[in-house]
VOGU-3710 file (C-alpha; in Angstrom, 3 decimals, decimal comma):
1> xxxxxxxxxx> -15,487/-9,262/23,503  -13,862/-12,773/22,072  -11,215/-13,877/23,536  -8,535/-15,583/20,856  -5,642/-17,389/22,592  -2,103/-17,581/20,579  0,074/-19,793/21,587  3,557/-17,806/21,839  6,765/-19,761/21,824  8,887/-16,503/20,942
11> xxxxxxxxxx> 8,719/-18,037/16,651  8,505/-14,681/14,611  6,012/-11,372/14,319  2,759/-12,267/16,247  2,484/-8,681/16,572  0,852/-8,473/12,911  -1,386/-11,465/14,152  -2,343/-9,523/17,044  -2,997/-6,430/15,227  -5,203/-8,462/12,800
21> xxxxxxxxxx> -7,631/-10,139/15,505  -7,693/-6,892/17,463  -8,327/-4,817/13,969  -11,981/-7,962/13,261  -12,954/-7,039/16,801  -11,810/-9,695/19,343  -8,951/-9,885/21,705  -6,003/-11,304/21,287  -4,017/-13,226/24,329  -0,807/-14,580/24,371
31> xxxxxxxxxx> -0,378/-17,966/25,522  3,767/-17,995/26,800  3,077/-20,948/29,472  1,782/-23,888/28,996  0,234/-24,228/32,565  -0,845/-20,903/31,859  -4,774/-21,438/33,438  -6,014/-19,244/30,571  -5,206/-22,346/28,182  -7,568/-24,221/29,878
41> xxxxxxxxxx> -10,469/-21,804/29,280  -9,796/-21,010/25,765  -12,555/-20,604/23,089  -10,490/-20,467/20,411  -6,475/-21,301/19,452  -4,116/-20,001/16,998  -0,836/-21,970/16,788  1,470/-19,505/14,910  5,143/-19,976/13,468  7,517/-18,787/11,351
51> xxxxxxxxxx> 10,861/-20,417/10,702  13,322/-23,076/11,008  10,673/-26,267/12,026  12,698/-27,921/14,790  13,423/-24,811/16,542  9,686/-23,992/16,551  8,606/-27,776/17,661  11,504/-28,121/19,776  10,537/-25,031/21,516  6,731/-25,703/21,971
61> xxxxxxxxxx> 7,528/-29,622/23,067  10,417/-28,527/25,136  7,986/-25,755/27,003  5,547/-28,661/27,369  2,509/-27,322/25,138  1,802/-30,709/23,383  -0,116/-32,855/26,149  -2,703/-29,261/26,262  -2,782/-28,588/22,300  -3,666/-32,389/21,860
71> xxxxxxxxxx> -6,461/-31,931/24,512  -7,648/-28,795/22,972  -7,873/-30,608/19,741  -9,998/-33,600/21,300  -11,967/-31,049/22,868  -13,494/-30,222/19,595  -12,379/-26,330/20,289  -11,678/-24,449/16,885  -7,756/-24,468/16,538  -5,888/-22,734/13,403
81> xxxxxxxxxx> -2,258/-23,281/12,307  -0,092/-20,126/10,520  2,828/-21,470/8,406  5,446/-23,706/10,326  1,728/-24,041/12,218  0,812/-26,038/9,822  3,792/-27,539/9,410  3,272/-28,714/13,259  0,520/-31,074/11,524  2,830/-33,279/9,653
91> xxxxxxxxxx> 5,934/-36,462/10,917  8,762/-34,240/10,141  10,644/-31,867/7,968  13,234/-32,694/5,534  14,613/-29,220/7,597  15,055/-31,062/10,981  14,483/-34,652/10,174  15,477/-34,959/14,084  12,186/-33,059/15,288  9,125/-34,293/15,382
101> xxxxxxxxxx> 5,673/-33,023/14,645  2,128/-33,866/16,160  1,677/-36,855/13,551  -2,076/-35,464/12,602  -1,062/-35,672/8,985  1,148/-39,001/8,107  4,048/-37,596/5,660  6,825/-35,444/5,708  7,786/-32,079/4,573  10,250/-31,564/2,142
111> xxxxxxxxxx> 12,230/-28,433/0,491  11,108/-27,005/-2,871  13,172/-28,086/-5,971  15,186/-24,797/-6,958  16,482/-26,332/-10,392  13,801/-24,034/-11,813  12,797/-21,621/-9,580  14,201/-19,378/-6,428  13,718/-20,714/-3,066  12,570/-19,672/-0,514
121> xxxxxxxxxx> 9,331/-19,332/-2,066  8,170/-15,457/-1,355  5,485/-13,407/-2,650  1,581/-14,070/-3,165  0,236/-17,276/-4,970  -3,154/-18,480/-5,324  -4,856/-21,582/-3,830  -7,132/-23,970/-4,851  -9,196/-25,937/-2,085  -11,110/-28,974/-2,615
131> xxxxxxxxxx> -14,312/-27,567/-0,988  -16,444/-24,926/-1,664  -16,755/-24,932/2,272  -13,266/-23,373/3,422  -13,541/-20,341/5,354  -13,851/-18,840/2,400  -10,443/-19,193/1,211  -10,935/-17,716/-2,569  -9,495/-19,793/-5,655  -9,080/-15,910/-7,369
141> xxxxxxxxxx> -7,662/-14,149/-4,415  -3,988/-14,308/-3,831  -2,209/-15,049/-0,355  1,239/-13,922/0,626  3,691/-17,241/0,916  7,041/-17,696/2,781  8,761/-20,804/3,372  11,242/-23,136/2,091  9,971/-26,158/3,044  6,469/-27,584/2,014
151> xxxxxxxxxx> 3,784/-30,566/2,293  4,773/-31,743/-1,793  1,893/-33,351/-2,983  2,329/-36,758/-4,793  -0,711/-39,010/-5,655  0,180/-40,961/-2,301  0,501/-38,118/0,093  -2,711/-37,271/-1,548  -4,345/-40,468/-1,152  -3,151/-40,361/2,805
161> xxxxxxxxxx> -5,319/-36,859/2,778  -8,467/-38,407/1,136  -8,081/-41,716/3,070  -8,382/-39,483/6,876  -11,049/-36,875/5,509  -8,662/-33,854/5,644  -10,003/-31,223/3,049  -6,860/-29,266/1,364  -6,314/-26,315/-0,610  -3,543/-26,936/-3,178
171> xxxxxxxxxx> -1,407/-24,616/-4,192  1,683/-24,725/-6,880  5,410/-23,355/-6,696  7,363/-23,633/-10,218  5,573/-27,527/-11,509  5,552/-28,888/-7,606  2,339/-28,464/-6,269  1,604/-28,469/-1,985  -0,636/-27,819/0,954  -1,939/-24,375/0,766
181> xxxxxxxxxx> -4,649/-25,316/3,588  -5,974/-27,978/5,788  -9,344/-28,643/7,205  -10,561/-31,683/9,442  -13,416/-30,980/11,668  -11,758/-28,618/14,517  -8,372/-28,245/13,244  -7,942/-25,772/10,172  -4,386/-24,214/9,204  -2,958/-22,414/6,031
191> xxxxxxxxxx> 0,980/-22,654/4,846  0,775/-18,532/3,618  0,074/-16,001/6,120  -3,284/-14,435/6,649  -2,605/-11,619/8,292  -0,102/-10,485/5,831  -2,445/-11,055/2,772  -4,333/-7,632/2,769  -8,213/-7,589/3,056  -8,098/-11,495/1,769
201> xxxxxxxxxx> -6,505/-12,396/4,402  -8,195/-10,693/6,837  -11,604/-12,466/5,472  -10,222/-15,738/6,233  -9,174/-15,191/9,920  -12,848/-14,105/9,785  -14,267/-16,889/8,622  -12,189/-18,785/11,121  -13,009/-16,852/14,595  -16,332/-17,179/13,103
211> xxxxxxxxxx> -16,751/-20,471/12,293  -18,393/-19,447/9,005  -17,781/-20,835/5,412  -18,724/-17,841/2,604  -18,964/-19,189/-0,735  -17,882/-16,823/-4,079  -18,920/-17,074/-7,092  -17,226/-15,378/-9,938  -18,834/-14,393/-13,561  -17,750/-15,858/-16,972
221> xxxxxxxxxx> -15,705/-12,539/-18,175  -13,982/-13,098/-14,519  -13,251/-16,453/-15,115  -12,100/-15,740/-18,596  -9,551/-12,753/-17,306  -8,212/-15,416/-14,775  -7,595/-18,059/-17,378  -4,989/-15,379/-18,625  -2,667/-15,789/-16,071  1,285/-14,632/-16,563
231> xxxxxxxxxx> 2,735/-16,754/-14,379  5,982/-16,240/-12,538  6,285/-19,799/-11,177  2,944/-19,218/-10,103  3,614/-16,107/-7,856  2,522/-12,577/-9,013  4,978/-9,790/-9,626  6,157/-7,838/-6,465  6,160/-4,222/-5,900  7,698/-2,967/-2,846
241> xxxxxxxxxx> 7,352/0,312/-1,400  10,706/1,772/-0,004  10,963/4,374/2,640  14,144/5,880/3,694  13,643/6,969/7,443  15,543/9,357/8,997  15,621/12,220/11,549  16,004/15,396/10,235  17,675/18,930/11,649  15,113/19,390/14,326
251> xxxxxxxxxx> 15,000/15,424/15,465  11,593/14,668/13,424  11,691/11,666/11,996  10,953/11,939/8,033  10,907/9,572/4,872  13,594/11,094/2,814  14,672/10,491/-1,114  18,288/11,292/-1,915  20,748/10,999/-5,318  23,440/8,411/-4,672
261> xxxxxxxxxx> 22,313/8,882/-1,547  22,779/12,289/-0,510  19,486/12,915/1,202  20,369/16,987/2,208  18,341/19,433/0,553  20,913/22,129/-1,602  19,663/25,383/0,990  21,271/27,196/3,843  19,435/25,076/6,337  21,514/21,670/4,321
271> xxxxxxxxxx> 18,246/19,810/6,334  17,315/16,401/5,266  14,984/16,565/2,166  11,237/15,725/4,050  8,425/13,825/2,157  6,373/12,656/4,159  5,930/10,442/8,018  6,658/7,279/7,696  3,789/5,798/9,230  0,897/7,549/7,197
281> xxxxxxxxxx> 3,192/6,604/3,822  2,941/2,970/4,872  -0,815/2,969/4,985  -1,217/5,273/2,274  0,954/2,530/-0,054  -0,608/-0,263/1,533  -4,191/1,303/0,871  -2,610/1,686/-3,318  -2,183/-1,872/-3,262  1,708/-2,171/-2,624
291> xxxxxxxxxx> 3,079/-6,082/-1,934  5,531/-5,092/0,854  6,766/-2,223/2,735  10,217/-1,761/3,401  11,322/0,641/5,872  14,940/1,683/5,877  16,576/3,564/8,814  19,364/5,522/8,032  19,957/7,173/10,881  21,664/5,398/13,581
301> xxxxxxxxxx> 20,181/6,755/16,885  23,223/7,041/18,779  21,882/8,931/22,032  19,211/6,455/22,532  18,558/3,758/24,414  17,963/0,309/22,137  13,909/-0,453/23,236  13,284/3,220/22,815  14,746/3,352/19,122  12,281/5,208/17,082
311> xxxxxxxxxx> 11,870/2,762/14,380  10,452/0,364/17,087  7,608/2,764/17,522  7,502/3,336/13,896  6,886/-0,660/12,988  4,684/-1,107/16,248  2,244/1,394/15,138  2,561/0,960/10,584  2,037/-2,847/12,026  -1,209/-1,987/13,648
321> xxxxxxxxxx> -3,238/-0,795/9,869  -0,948/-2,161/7,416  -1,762/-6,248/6,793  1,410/-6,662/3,839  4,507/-8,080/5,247  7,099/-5,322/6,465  10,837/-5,087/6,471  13,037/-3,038/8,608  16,821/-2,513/7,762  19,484/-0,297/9,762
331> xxxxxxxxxx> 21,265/-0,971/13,091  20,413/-5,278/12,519  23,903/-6,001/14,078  25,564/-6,486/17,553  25,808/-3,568/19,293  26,611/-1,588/22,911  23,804/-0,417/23,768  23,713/3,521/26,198  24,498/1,882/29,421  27,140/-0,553/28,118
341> xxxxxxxxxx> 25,367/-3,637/27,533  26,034/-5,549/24,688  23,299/-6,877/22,313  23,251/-9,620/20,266  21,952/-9,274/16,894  20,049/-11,868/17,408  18,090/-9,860/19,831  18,083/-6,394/18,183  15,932/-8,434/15,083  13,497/-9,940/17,981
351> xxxxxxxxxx> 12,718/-6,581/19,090  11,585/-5,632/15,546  10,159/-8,910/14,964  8,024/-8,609/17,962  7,165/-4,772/16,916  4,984/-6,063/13,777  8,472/-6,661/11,021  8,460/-9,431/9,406  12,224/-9,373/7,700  14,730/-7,822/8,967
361> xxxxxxxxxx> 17,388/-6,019/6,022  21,180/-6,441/6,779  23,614/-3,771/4,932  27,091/-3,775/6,612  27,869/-6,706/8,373  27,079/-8,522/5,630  29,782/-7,433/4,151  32,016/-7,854/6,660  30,254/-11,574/7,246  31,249/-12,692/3,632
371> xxxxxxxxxx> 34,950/-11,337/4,321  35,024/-13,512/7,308  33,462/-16,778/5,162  35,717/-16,514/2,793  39,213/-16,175/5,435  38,025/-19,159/6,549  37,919/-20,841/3,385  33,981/-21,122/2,545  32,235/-21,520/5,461  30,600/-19,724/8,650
381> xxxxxxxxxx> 31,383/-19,370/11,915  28,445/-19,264/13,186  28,528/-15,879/14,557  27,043/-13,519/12,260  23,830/-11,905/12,303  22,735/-13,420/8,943  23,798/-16,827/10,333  21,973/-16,451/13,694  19,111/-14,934/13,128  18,214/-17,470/10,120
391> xxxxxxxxxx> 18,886/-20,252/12,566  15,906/-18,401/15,023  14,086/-17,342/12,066  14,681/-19,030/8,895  15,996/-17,671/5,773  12,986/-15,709/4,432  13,457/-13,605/7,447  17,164/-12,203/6,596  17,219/-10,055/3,816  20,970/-8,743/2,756
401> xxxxxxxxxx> 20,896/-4,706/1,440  23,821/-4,568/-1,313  24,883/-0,876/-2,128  27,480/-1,585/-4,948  29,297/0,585/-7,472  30,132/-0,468/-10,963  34,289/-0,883/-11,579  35,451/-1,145/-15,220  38,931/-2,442/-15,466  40,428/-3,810/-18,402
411> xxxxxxxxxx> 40,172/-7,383/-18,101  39,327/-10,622/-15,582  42,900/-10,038/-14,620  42,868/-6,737/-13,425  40,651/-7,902/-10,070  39,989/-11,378/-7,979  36,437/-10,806/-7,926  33,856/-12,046/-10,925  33,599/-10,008/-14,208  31,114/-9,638/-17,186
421> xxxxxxxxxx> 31,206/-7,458/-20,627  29,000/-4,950/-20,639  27,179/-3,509/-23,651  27,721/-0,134/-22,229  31,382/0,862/-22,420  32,926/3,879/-19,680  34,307/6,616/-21,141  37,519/5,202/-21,555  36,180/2,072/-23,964  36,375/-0,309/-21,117
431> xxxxxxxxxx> 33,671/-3,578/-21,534  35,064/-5,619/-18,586  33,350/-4,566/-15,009  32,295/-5,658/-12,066  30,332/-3,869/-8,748  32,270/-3,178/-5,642  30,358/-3,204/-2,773  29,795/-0,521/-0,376  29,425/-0,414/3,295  28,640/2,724/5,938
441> xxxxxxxxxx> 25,601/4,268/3,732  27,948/4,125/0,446  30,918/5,970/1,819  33,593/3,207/2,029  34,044/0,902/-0,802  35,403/-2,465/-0,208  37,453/-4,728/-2,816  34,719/-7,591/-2,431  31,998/-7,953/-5,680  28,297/-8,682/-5,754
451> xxxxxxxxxx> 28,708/-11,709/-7,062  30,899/-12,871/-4,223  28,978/-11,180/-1,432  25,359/-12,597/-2,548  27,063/-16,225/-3,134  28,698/-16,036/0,471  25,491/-14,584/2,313  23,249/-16,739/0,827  25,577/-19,811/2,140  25,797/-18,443/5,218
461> xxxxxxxxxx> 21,618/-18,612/5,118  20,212/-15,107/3,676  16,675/-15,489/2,196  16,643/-12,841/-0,007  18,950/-9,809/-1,698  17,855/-6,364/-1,976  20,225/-5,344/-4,609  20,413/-1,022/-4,887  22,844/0,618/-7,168  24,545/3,660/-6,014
471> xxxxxxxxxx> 25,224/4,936/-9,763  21,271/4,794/-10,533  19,818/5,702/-7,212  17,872/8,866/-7,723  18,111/9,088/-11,690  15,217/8,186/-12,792  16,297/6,277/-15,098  15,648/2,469/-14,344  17,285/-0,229/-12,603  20,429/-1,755/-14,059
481> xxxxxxxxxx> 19,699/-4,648/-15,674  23,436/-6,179/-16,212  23,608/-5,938/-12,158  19,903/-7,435/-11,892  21,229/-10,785/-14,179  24,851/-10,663/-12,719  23,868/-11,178/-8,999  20,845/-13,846/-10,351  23,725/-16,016/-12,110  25,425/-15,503/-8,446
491> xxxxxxxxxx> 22,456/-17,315/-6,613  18,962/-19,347/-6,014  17,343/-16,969/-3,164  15,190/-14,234/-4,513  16,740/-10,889/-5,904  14,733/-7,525/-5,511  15,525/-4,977/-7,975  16,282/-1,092/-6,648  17,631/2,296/-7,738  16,629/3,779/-10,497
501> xxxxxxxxxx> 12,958/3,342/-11,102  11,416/6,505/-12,161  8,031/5,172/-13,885  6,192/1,822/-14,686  7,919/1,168/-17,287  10,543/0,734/-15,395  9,344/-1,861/-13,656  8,153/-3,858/-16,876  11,498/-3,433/-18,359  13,364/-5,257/-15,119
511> xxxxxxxxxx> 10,261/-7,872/-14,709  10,644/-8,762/-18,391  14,081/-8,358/-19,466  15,634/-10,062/-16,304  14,881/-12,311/-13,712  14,184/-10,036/-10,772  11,956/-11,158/-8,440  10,725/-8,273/-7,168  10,922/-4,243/-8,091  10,891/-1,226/-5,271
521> xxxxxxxxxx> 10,296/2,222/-5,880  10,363/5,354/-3,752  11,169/8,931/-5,097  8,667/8,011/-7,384  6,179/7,061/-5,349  7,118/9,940/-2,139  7,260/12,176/-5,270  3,389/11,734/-5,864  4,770/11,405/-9,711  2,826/7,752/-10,070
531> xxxxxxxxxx> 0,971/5,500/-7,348  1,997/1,577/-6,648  -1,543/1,245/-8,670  -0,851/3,340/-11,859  2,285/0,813/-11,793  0,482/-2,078/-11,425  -1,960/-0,927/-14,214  0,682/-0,408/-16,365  2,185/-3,890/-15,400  -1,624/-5,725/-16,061
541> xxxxxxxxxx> -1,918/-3,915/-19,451  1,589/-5,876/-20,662  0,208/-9,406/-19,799  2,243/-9,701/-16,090  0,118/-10,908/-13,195  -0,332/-8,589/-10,465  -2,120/-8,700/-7,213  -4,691/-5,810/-7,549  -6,227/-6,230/-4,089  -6,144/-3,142/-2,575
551> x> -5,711/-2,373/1,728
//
């Protein structure tokens, strides 16, 4: 069996990229030293990161693995880059201006404009390479993308490219186009990740341990459809698959659907409503074409050791068969572990980074993080989990979980926190509102607003807001739209729409009449009512761009 060597400098899930090489029939091998005499036999390198540039260059220079990876390179020896991977290629990065790269490419990265659009950049985009010769990366397939920072292409960087033979795939965020993909003899490496793109993805980490270059050809009537495109800055619309995990009376450990978030059945057992394992509903979404996966563990798994948690298990294995980026939320905070040690939260978020997640979802100390910017008059500390684990990880990999309650009062005056009209007057004939948000699972309410909390976290160096609404969760009845636009006035970083959805037109409604950037469902889904497919369908029919690649 093929041997693939990946270079491991602790940046982010290689577990996914593991899961992927062992899933096309090689072997994976992690590369942690760089006098590591494996390095020195290798067939084949993958240079994989994810995050904040300098820490990932600083780390790999620091552990002195750029005298080998410049050998390998002169060698000849196949060698791909994943996302800050590629980044490796380039001077710098506008992100750590004080770190340097490998030089390979002469210009610098530089962070997307967000006049226009959110940034970071997440969700799938297409790319277009320059080559028909490019390990078969497909102009009509779409690739899942996460980053802030990019390779902008200008007509000089572009010259620089043509000038030293590099082939490139373009690809284009809002109007700025960048590198999708590189290719120079030996050396080939891709900004989006492969091994979270589905079956496309998979092809091209193919190609690559194969050396081969597939070409595709596509009919008129394809080409035509294509032409069509909705485009949401360029990305397709995201559907997220949400599964509440949780042990139940006897200890199993079920995906369970609640209303305002009481998950107990209404029986003489009062067990915890069961629909389904957690691991088969992962692949079973994945295989109906869902975007992401988002596992959330509401159960805290007191009488259990941290590295035996069952969620660990649950990513490690959902990781293993399901190639769509995953997030875990639940417990992502410092903690005393059984035997009295304390954990960072840095370190709780690299065990489920190294289990196959690729985000980690923080609820309740993000709360209690924006309190603490906000005593000390705007700014961090430095301390919180959403400020240290961006720092490790970047900002795409900190997602903040709101769980907020709509407050009518009678006017601005009435509370310190921000407040809109609504069209839909309580029962009093109050207009002025705002949402409260919750901490503890929904059971203590806290006189902070969205608007406050998403501002604050997303200062602090969140990547992305999973906004849920305790008044719609489990009716059915769609997402509320004044919350969805009230917490995008709030900020830049990409807003996910929950609670509520109860069918695809649902879905369209949020995706068309706000600016969500991406829409979860799950009673729906657990529920067998509709699949992430018949939603997607739906979605295609009213002229917005899906991905309809299925696992």
């Amino acid at each position: 069996m093929s041997v693939v060597h990946i270079i491991d400098v602790e940046s982010g899930n290689l577990q996914s990229l593991i899961n992927a090489i062992e899933h096309l029939g090689f072997k994976a091998y992690l590369v942690k030293k760089s006098d590591d005499p494996e390095l020195a036999n290798a067939s084949k390198i993958i240079l994989p990161g994810v995050g904040n540039f300098g820490h990932f260059l600083d780390n790999l220079f620091s552990r002195g693995f750029e005298k080998p990876i410049r050998e390998f390179i002169a060698s000849g020896k196949p060698i791909m880059g994943v996302c800050v991977g590629l980044q490796a290629l380039f001077n710098t990065s506008e992100e750590s201006p004080q770190s340097l790269g490998f030089n390979y490419i002469n210009f610098d990265l530089s962070k997307f404009g967000a006049n226009e659009k959110p940034v970071p950049e997440i969700g799938w985009n297409s790319c277009t390479p320059d080559s028909d010769s490019f390990f078969g990366l497909d102009p009509y397939k779409r690739y899942y993308f996460v980053h802030s920072y990019a390779a902008i292409l200008t007509p000089q960087s572009e010259k620089v490219l043509i000038a030293n033979n590099w082939k490139y795939a373009k690809a284009k965020y809002g109007t700025e186009e960048f590198i999708a993909a590189v290719n120079k003899d030996n050396i080939f490496a891709t900004q989006f990740h492969p091994e979270k793109s589905g079956l496309a993805g998979l092809h091209v980490i193919e190609n690559f341990l194969k050396q081969q270059h597939p070409v595709t050809t596509y009919s008129k009537q394809q080409m035509e459809t294509l032409s069509n495109d909705y485009s949401n800055f360029g990305l397709t619309r995201r559907i997220i698959a949400c599964l509440d995990v949780r042990t139940n009376n006897r200890g199993d450990l079920v995906v369970t659907k609640g209303d305002q978030y009481d998950v107990r059945e209404k029986s003489q057992e009062n067990d915890v409503r069961n629909l389904g394992k957690p691991v088969e509903l992962a692949q079973k979404y994945y295989e109906q074409g869902a975007d992401e996966v988002t596992f959330l563990n509401i159960t805290s798994f007191r009488d259990c050791p941290l590295k035996d948690t069952p969620m660990l298990e649950v990513l490690r294995l959902a990781a293993k068969t399901v190639f769509v980026p995953l997030t875990v939320g639940g417990g992502i905070k410092d903690i005393v572990d059984v035997d009295g040690t304390k954990i960072p939260a840095l370190e709780v978020a690299s065990l489920y980074f190294r289990s196959g997640a690729d985000k980690v979802s923080i609820g309740t100390d993000s709360v209690y993080a924006a309190e603490k910017y906000y005593e000390l008059g705007g700014r961090g500390d430095g301390t919180s989990p959403i400020e240290t684990i961006s720092k490790a990880y970047g900002a795409q990999a900190v997602v903040i979980s709101v769980d907020p309650k709509r407050v009518y009062v009678d006017g601005p005056q009435d509370t310190k926190n921000k407040t809109f009209q609504s069209k839909f007057p309580n029962e009093k004939g109050q207009t002025w509102c705002w949402y409260a948000c919750t901490i503890k699972g929904g059971r203590e309410t806290k006189d902070i607003g969205v608007w406050e909390l998403t501002k604050a976290c997303e200062a602090l160096g969140a990547g992305e807001v999973l906004l849920n609404c305790i008044d719609k969760d489990g009716s059915n009845t769609g997402y509320d739209l004044e919350l969805l636009d009230h917490a995008k006035d709030a900020v830049k970083i990409p807003v996910i729409a929950s609670s509520g959805a109860g069918n695809p037109g649902h879905f369209e409604e949020a995706f068309t009449n706000t600016r969500a950037d991406a829409c979860l469902g799950a009673g729906m889904f657990h529920r067998g009512e509709y699949t992430v497919n018949d939603v997607k369908e739906h979605l295609l029919k009213k002229g917005l761009k899906v991905r309809m690649d299925r696992g």
